[in-house]
C-alpha positions in Angstrom: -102.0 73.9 -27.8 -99.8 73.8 -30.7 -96.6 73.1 -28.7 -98.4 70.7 -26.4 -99.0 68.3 -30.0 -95.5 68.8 -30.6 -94.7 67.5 -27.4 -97.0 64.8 -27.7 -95.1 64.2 -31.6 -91.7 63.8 -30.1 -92.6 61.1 -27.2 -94.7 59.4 -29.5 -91.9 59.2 -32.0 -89.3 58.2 -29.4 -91.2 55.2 -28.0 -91.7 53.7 -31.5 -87.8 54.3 -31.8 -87.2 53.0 -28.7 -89.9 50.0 -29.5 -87.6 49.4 -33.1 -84.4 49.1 -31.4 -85.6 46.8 -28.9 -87.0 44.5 -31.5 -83.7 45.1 -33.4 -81.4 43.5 -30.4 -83.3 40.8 -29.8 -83.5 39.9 -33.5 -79.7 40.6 -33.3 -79.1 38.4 -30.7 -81.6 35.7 -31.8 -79.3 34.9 -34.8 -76.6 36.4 -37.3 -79.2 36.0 -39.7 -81.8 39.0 -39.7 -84.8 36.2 -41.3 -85.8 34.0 -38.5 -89.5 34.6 -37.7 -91.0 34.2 -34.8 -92.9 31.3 -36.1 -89.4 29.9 -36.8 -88.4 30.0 -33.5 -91.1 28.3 -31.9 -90.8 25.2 -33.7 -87.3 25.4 -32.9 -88.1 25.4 -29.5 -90.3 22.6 -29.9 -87.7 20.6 -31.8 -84.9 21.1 -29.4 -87.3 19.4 -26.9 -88.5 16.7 -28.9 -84.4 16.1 -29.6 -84.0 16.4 -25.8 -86.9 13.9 -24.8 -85.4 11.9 -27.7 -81.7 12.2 -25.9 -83.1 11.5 -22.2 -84.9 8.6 -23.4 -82.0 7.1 -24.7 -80.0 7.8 -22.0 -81.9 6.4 -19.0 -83.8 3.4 -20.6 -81.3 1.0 -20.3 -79.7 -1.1 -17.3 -77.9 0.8 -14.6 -78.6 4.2 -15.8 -80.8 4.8 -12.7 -78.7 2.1 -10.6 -75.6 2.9 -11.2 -75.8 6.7 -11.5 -75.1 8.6 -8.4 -77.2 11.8 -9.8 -80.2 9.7 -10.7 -80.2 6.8 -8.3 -83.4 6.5 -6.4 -82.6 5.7 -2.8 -85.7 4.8 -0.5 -88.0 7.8 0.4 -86.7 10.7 3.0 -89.2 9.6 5.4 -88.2 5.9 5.0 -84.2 7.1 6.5 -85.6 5.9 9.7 -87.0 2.6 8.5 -84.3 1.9 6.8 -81.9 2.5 9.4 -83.7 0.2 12.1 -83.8 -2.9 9.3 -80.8 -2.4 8.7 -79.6 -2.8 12.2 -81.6 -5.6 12.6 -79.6 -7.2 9.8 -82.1 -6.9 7.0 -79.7 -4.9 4.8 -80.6 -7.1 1.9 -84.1 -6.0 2.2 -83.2 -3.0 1.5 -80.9 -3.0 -1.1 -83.6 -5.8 -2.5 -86.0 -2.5 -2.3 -83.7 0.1 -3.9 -82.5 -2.1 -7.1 -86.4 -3.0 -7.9 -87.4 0.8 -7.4 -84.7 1.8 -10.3 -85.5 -0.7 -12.2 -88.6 0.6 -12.0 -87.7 3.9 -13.2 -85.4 2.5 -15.5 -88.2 0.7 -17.1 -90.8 3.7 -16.8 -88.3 6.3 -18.8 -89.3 3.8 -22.2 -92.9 4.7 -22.2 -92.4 8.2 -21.5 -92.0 9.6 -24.7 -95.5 9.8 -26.3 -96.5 11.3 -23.1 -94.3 14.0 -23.7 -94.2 14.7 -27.7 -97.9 15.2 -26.5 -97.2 17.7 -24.5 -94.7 19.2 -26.4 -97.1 19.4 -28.9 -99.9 21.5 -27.1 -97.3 23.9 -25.7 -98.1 27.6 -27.1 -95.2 29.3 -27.2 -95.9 32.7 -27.2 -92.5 34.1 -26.2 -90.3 32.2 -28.6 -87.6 35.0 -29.0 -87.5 35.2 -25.5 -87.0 31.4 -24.8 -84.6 31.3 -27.5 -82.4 34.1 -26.3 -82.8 33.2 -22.8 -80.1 31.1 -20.7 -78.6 28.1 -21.1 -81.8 26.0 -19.9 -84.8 28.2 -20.7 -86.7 26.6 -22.9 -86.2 23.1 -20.2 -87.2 25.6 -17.5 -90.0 26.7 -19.3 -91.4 23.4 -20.2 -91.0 21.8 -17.0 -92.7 24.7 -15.7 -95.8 24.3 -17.7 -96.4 20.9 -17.4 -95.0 18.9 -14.6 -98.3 18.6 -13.2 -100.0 17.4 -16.6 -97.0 15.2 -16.9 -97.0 13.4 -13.9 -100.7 13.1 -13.6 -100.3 11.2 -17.5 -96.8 9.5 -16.4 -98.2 8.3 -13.1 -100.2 4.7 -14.4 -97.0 3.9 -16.4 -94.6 4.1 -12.9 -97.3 2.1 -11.2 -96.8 -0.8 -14.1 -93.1 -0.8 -13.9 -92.3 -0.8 -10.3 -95.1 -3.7 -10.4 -93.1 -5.4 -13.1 -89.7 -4.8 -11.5 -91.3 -6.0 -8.1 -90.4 -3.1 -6.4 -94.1 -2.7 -4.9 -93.1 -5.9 -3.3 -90.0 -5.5 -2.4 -90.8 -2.2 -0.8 -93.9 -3.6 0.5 -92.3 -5.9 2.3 -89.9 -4.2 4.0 -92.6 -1.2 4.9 -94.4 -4.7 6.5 -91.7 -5.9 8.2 -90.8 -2.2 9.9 -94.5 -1.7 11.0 -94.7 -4.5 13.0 -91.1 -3.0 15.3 -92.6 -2.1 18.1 -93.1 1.4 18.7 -92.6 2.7 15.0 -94.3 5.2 13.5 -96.1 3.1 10.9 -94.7 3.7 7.4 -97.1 4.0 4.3 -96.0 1.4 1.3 -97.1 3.5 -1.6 -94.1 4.2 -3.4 -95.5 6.1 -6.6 -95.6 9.6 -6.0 -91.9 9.7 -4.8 -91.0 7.5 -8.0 -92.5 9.8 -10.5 -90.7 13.0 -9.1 -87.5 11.3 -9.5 -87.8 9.8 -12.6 -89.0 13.1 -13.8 -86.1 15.4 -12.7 -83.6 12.5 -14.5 -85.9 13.5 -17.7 -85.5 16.7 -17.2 -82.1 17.1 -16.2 -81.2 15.2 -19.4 -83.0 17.4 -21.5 -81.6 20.1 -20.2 -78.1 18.4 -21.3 -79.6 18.3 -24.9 -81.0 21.6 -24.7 -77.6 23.2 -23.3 -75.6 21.1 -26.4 -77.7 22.9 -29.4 -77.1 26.2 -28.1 -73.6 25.2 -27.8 -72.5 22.6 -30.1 -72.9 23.1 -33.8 -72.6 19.7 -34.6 -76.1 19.0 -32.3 -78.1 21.0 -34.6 -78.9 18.3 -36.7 -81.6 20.0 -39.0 -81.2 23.4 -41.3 -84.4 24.6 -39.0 -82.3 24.3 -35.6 -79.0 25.5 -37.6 -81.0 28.7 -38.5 -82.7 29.3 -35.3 -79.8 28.7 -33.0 -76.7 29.5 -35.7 -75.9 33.0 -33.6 -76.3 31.9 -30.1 -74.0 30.7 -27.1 -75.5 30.7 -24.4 
């Protein structure tokens, strides 16, 4: 009995050991300095994406950024390839290109009234595994974000793409080209609505960008614009 105790002793003391030194390296690698909390961390997280929201508002909002990007431009839907292919070759090219201007103004347009709908989110995120996040690669936190609430996002972002590809008139634009292909004989019939698709792209440029923010704190000194992000971030380079 007496030896099995011991036994029991030694693993007992070797997990909390084992526990310790764990803790240790991540502290380690969290940042030279030993005092950031966990508590620290998160709003660190939470600020590097409000910075990156910031960033990627900044950057997309403006003429061309969609248009005139070749990452971000938003061509006509995959299953519109064929529609625009036969307008196209029946010399209604400007239709199209009519179409695909309006449709990134439209996202163009969209990207200025997407902040609140994210600092919103950002600010009902719990994050429980700051550290973690923190530590983790180059686009974690992004990753982690987008992961949590892309649906919630789009759901709040879709009435705002609605209004600006209305305003841009690339409902119309669109429309009419999706009117003009239907009545081809022997077309599959198209669908006009043009949202959905919209929204996903607009939301992976948003992304994407805060990603490039994201990727420039852990990197860049000079990006950590407040003593809370030079604390938090000071020891990593990922």
């Amino acid at each position: 009995m007496k030896q099995f105790l011991l036994i029991l002793l030694s693993v007992s003391l070797a997990a909390t050991v084992n526990s310790q030194s764990i803790l240790d390296k991540v502290k380690k690698k969290l940042n030279t300095n030993p005092g950031v909390t966990e508590e620290e961390a998160g709003r660190g997280v939470k600020e590097t994406l409000n910075n990156g929201i910031g960033s990627a508002v900044s950057f997309l909002n403006k003429p061309d950024a969609f248009f005139k990007n070749e990452l971000y431009k938003v061509l006509l839907p995959p299953d519109a390839k064929k529609m625009e292919k036969t307008l196209r070759d029946l010399g209604m090219g400007k239709m199209c290109d009519d179409a695909i201007e309006a449709i990134n103004r439209g996202a163009e347009d969209a990207v200025g009234y997407a902040t609140p709908i994210f600092v919103d989110a950002i600010k009902q995120m719990t994050v429980t595994d700051a550290l973690k996040l923190v530590t983790g690669g180059k686009n974690s936190i992004t990753d982690f974000f987008r992961a949590k609430t892309s649906t919630k996002l789009k759901e709040a972002f879709m009435p705002v793409i609605n209004k600006s590809l209305e305003r841009t008139n690339a409902t119309k634009y669109y429309g009419d080209a999706v009117t003009r292909y239907n009545k081809v004989p022997m077309v599959k019939k198209m669908n006009p609505d043009l949202s959905d698709y919209v929204a996903d792209r607009t939301l992976f440029a948003l992304f994407d960008r805060i990603a490039v923010e994201e990727a420039n704190i852990r990197n860049n000194p000079a990006a950590r614009t407040s003593d809370l992000l030079k604390k938090v971030f000071g020891g990593t380079t990922k």
